[in-house]
N, C-alpha and C positions, 0 to 999 in steps of 0.2 A: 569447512576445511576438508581436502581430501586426502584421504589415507589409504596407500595401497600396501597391501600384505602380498610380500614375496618370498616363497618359497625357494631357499637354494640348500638342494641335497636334505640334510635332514636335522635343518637351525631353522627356526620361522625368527623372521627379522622384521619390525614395522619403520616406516620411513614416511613423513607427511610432506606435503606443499598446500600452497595457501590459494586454490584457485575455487575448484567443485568439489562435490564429493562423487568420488565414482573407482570402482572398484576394477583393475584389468587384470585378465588372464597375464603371467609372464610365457606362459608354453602351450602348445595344443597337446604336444605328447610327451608326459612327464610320468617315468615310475618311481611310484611312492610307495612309501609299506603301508599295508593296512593296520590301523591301531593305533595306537597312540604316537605322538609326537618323540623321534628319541635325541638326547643330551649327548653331547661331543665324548661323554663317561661310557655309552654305552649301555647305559643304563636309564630307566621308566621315567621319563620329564613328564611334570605337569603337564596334561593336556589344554592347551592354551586358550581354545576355539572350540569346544567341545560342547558350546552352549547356543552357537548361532553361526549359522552359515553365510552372514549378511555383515557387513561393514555394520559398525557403531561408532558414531559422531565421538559418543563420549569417552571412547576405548581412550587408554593412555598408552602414548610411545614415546620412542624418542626421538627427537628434532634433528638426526641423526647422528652422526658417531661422535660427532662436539659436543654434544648434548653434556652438560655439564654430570646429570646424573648417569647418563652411560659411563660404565667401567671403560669403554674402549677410549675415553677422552683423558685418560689418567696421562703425565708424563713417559714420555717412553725409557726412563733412566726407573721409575718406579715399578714400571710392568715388567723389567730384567728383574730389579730387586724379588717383585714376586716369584717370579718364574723360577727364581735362582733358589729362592727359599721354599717352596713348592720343590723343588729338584733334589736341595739336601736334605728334606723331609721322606722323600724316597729311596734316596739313596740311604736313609739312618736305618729303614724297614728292610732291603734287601742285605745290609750288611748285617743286621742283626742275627739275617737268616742264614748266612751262610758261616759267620763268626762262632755259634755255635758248636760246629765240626772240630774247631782247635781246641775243645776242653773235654774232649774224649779221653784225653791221657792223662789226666790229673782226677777228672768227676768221676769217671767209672771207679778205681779204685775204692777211692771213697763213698760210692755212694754203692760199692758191690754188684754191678752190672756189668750186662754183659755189652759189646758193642752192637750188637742188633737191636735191645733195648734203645741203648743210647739214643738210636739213631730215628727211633720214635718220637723226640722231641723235635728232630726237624720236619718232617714228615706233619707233624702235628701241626708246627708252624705256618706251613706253605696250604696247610688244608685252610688254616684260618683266613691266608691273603687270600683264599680263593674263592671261601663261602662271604667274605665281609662283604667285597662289592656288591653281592645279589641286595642287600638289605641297605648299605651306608649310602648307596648308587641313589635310590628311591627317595631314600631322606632328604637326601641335600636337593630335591627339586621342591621339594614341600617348605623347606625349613632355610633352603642359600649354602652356599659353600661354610662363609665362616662356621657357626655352628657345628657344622660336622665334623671339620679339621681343628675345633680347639677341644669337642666335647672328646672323638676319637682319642685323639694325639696326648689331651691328659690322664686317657684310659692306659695307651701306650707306656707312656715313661711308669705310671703304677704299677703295671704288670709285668714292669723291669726289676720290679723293687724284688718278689718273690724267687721270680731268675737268678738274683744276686745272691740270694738267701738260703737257695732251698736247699734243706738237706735228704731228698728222698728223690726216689724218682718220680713218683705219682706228683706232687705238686711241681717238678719242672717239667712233663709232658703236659699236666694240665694246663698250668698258666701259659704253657709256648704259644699254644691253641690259640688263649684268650688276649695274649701281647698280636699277633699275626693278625685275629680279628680286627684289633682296635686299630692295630699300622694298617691296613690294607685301604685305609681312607684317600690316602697321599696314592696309593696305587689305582684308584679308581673315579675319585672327584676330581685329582690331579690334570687331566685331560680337558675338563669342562673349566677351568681355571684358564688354562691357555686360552682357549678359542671364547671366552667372557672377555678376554681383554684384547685380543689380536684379530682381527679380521681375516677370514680364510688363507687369501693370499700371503700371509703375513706370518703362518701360523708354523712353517718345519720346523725352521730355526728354532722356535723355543721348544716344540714336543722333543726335537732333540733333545733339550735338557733334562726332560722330562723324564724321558725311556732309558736315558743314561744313566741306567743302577746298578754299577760295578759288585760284586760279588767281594768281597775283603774277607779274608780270614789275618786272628794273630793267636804263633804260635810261640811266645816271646812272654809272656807275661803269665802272673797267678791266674787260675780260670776265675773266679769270682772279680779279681780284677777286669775282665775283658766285659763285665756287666757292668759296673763303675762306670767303667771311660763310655759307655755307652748311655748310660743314665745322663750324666752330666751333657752331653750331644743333645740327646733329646730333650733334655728339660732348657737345655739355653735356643734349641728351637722354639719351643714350648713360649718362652718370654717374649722373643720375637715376635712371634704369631697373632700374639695377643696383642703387643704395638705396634703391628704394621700389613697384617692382614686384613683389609678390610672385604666388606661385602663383595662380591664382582656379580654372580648369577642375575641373569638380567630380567627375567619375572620379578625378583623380590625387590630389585632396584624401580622394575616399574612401578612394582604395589607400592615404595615410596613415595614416588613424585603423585600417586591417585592419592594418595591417602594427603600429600602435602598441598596439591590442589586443591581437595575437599573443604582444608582447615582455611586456604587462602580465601575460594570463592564459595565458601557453604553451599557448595552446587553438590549434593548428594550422587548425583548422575555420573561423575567420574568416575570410570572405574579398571585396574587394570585388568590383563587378559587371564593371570590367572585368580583373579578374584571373582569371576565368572566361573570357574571349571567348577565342576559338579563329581570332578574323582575324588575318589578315598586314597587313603595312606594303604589301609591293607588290601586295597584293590592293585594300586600302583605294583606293592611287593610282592603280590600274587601272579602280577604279570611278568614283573621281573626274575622272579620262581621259574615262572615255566619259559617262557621263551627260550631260553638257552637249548635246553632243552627238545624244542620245538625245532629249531636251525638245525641241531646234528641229530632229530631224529629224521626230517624231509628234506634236507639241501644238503646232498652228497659234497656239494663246493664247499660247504661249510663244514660238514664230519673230516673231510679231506683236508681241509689244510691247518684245521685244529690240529687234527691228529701230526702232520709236519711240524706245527708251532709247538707240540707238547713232547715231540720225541729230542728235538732243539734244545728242548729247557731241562727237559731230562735231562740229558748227555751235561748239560753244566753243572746240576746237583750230583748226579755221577761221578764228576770228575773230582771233588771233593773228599771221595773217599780214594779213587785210583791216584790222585796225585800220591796219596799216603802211603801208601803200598808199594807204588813203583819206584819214587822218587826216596821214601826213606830203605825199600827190601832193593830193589837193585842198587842204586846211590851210595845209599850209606847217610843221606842226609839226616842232620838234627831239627830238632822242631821247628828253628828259625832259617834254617834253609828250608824246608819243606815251606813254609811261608811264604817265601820269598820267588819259589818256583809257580805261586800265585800269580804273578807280574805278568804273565805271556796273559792268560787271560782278563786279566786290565788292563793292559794294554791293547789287547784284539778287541774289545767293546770301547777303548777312545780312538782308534783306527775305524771302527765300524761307524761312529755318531762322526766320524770326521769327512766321510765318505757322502753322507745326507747332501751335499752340496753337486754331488753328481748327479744322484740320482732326482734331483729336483730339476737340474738343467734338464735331464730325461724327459720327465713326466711331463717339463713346459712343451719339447717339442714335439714328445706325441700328443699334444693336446692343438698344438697348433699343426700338424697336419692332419687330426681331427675335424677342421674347420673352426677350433676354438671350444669343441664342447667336450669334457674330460671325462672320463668314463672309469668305472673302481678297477676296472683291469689295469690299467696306465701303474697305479703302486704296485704293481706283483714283480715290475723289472727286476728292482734290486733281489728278489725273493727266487727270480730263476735264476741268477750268478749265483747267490750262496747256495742253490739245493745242488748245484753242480761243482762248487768247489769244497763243503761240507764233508762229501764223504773223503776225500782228495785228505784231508789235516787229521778224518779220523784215521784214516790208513797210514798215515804217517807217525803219527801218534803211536799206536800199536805196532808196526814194525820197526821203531827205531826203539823202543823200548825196552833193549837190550843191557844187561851189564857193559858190555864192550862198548858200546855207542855213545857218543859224549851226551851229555842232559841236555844240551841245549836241542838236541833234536825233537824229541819228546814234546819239551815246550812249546816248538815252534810248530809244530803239530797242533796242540790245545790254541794257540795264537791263531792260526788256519781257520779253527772250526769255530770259533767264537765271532772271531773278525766277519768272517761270509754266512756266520747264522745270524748274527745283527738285524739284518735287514728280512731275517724269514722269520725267528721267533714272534710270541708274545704272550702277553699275563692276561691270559681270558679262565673261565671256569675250565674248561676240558684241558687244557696245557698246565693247570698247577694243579690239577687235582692228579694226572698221570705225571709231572715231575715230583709230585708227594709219594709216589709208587716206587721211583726210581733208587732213593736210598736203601731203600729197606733190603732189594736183592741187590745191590750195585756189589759189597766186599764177598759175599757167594759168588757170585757171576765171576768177578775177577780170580779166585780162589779158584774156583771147580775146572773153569775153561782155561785159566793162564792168561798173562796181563796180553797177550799179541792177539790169544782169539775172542775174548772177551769184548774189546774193542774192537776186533772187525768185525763184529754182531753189531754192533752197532752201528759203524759203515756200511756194513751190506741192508739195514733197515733202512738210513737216509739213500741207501743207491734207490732201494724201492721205489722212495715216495721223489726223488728227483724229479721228474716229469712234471708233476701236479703243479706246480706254477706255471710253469709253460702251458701245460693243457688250458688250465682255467684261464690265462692271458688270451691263449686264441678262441676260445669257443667260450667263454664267461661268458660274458651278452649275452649268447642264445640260450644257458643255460637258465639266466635271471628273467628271461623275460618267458619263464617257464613254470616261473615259481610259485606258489601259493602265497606267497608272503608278496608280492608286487601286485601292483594292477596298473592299470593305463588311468588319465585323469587330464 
């Protein structure tokens, strides 16, 4: 039997036919990272091939995508259903985090703090989605998706229960930490769940669903109630998960069919690719420790546009306390209007996720007058419109944000910067760990500088970094092929 291993980007994929065995090149000139193999998560996959540089007869794969044990053969009515449930699993962890901001007026009282306090349990939150992946990311290549997402997510709803509960500040900063931990699973395995079951070309549409984590606050109800209705969410995902999440990661799907071959033809010699790998777990996590780290300490492309992707993410945790200040001290609004004035910004992220349709038409045709071969600069288009209309909704924002000037302008300012940060933000380590920064001075800043210059600080920072998409779209390549982390192969 021959079996060819084709490398596309950075998924190893096995495909058989039934003629020789003989092994081909797909490229003469391919850059690849040095190190280990990495998962659609972003995060340390089993290294699959770490044991043999040579074809093996008895390697198991799959018979391609039909392949009954391949995830990618599921129904495609059932791969929505995941995606979808994989989606409101994310969307329960980003609303969680920002849900918190509307019980400032009822918990502080009671629990005798002050608002800078308070504002430690989000911060604490966002530190948790941000350290979880380094560690949940590694797992789930050793252990499969399910696993992660039912062990996480039951850690999740528990450490709702405390949230609900607590009467002090030290155990609701603490547990926020440990609920953020546990949710950041859905934020980080969530990715490798897609592209397990969709084939590359196949795959915007659903990470749309994916990356589509609307921010919700309610300023409408008891604060211990806004824990409730959030419990009850995640615990009736929680049931779901458990009857209808099944395995997808395609290593642990192969170690199935080796391990059921073995049982069929007592042929011992079967064996999948990572039942060969010779990594460790605390090797894998040690990798995935420092890499990060290694990117923004040597690859200015990569320091650079974290730091755009974290000042993005900022600006929306920000906004969370300036809604409150502008919208109820100029306005006059009540908690349930302040709520309500939410809506520009959910509505600018379903404008943004509805927009993915252009920017795919995009990226087909740079790729096809490419000659066909797509290069990582091709996704930065959508990323230089929003670093150019970004500042454009922060200045709006801050100058209409007058008593005199009707609210709707304000709004549609936050509408502006949300909608064209869309496509520039994201949830890596360096962008949540400095949008955990952004609360703590956000009602100072507004305070000291005044609600108009307070945010043009912050438009005049994204005017900075505007450029950096653009720059990295025209001169990227030569940057990557400069890298220590590429080589030629």
């Amino acid at each position: 039997m021959e079996k060819v291993r084709k490398v596309e980007g950075d998924e190893a994929q096995w495909t058989t036919s039934a003629d020789k065995y003989d092994a081909k090149s797909q490229s003469d000139d391919v850059t690849i990272e040095l190190g280990p193999a990495r998962s659609q998560n972003g995060h340390g996959c089993a290294d699959l091939s770490d044991t043999d540089d040579h074809e093996d007869p008895f390697e198991v794969s799959f018979d391609g995508d039909d392949d009954p044990m391949c995830p990618r053969s599921m129904p495609l009515a059932r791969k929505w259903f995941l995606v979808c449930l994989v989606g409101l699993g994310s969307l329960c962890v980003t609303c969680t985090s920002s849900i918190y901001t509307a019980t400032y007026g009822q918990m502080n009282p009671e629990f005798g703090q002050s608002d800078i306090v308070a504002t430690l349990g989000l911060s604490t939150f966002v530190l948790g989605i941000a350290s979880g992946p380094l560690f949940l990311g590694p797992l789930s290549e050793f252990y499969g998706r399910r696993p992660i997402y039912l062990g996480s997510w039951s850690m999740f709803v528990v450490w709702l229960i405390p949230c609900a509960v607590a009467r002090n500040t030290a155990t609701m900063v603490t547990v926020r930490f440990l609920d953020g931990f546990a949710g950041s699973a859905f934020l980080s395995v969530a990715g490798g769940t897609v592209s397990d079951v969709f084939r590359r070309d196949q795959i915007q549409s659903p990470m749309t669903i994916i990356s589509l984590s609307p921010f919700i606050v309610n300023y409408y109800t008891n604060w211990r109630w806004t824990y409730y209705v959030v419990i009850i969410w995640a615990f009736a995902l929680l049931v779901l998960m458990v009857l209808f999440a099944p395995e997808t990661y395609h290593p642990i799907k192969l170690r199935e069919k080796a391990r059921r071959l073995r049982k069929e033809t007592g042929d011992e010699r079967w064996k999948a690719p990572m039942e060969k790998s010779t990594k460790s777990i605390p090797q894998t996590i040690a990798f995935s420790l420092l890499r990060p780290f290694q990117l923004l300490t040597f690859e200015p492309m990569c320091l650079l546009l974290s730091l755009l992707s974290a000042v993005l993410l900022g600006v929306i945790y920000l906004f969370f306390g300036a809604f409150t200040l502008i919208f109820g001290g100029n306005y006059g609004f009540n908690l349930w209007q302040i709520g309500l004035s939410f809506l520009g910004i959910a509505i600018g992220m379903l404008a943004g996720a509805a927009s993915n349709s252009i920017w795919r038409s995009i990226h087909r045709k740079l790729v096809h007058r490419n000659h066909g071969v797509p290069e990582p600069e091709f996704i930065l288009v959508s990323s230089i419109v929003g670093a150019v209309i970004v500042p454009v909704g922060l200045f709006l924002f801050a100058w209409t944000s007058f008593p005199w000037v009707h609210w709707i302008f304000p709004i549609i300012g936050g509408y502006v910067s949300v909608v064209c940060g869309f496509g520039v933000g994201g949830q890596q380590l360096s962008a949540l760990t400095f949008a955990a920064a952004f609360p703590l001075f956000g009602k100072q800043l507004y305070q000291a500088a005044g609600y108009q210059w307070a945010s043009s600080v912050l438009g005049f920072i994204t005017l900075a970094l505007m450029p950096l998409p653009y720059i990295f779209f025209r001169y990227g390549k030569r940057l990557r092929q400069k890298s220590r982390f590429t080589t030629k192969a």
